[in-house]
C-alpha positions, 0 to 999 in steps of 0.5 A: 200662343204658349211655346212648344215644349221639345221632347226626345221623341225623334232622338228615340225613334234614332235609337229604335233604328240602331242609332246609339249615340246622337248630336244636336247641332243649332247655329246662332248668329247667322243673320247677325251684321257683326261677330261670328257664326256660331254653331253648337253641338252637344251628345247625348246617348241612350241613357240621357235623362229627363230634359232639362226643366224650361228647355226651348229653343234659345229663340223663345227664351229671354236672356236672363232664362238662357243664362239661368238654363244654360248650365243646366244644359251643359251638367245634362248631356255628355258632351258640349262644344261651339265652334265659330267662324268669323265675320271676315270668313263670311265675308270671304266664304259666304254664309252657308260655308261658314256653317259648315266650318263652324260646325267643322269646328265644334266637332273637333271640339267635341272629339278633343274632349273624348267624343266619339261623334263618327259613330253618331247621328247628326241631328240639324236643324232645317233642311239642308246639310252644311256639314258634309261639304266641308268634312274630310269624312262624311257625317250622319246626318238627319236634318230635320225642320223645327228640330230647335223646337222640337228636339231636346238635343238640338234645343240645348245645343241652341242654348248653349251655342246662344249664350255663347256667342252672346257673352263674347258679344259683350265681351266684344262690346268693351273693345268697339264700344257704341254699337249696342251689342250688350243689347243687340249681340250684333244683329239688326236694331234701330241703335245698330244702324245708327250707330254704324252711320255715325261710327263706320263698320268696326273690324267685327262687321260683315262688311259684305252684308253692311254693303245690302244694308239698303234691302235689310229690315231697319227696326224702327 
């Protein structure tokens, strides 16, 4: 089956309504057993131009697409930025509110480069708001399932926030090596769990997640 093409239809149905200013949000790294989550943003207004050629959500992109892509993304919309929380914060927070404070993150990010987010809608990915639990003032948002497919903005803030947090995984890999992460950035993989049962978790490990390890799908 060829993969969905996202478009700006839902942005523009925002923009029929009043809506003048929009931000794509997609998180990456949340099922991953070693390294940050990551949530990206980026902020595009009613000007916005024609997508960016190959855009998809950064799920059904090999790599070296992502990597050619990615500048693209960021030349294309007004505004980008990723925030993270790390391994130690899930496994202190859990999951869910590590979103959130990434997230938290990337705002700020966003408003340290000019970004005038409170005036702008919030477009997340699935059906639940982990921003708002976690915001001193409450966020616009629209969650929306599938939005990384179907949403331009949310399909280049997938992107972006992808390729990030896949070169520090790599960054990463120099300083822990033998656990794969130039291949795996982390999550799951036959070489991943080998890997931890002969070296131990390194400091970059969820260790609450290593801990139900027995229940996670080992690749084969």
């Amino acid at each position: 089956m060829a993969s969905v093409s996202p478009t700006l239809r839902f942005e523009k149905s925002l923009y029929r309504t009043g809506v003048t200013s929009i931000v794509g949000v997609d998180e990456v790294g949340r099922g991953a057993l070693a390294g940050p989550v990551a949530v990206g943003m980026v902020v595009i207004d009613t000007a916005v131009k024609r997508i960016p050629v190959g855009l998809r959500d950064s799920k059904l992109l090999p790599e070296a697409a992502r990597e050619a892509l990615e500048p693209h993304c960021r030349k294309w919309v007004l505004h980008h930025a990723v925030g993270m929380a790390s391994a130690a914060e899930v496994d202190s927070l859990g999951i869910m509110r590590c979103l959130g404070l990434a997230g938290a993150r990337a705002m700020e990010l966003l408003e340290q480069g000019g970004a005038q987010i409170r005036e702008s809608t919030l477009i997340l990915d699935g059906n639940y708001d982990y921003l708002n639990p976690v915001l001193m003032r409450p966020a616009r948002v629209v969650t929306r399932i599938k939005a990384d497919r179907d949403c331009a903005s949310v399909a280049a803030a997938s992107v972006i926030a992808k390729v990030h947090r896949d070169r520090l995984m790599i960054e990463h890999s120099a300083d822990y090596p033998g656990y794969g992460w130039v291949s795996n950035k982390g999550y799951s993989s036959r070489e991943h769990f080998d890997a931890i049962a002969e070296l131990g978790p390194s400091a970059l490990h969820r260790l609450t997640w290593l801990r139900d390890a027995a229940t996670l799908p080992i690749p084969t």
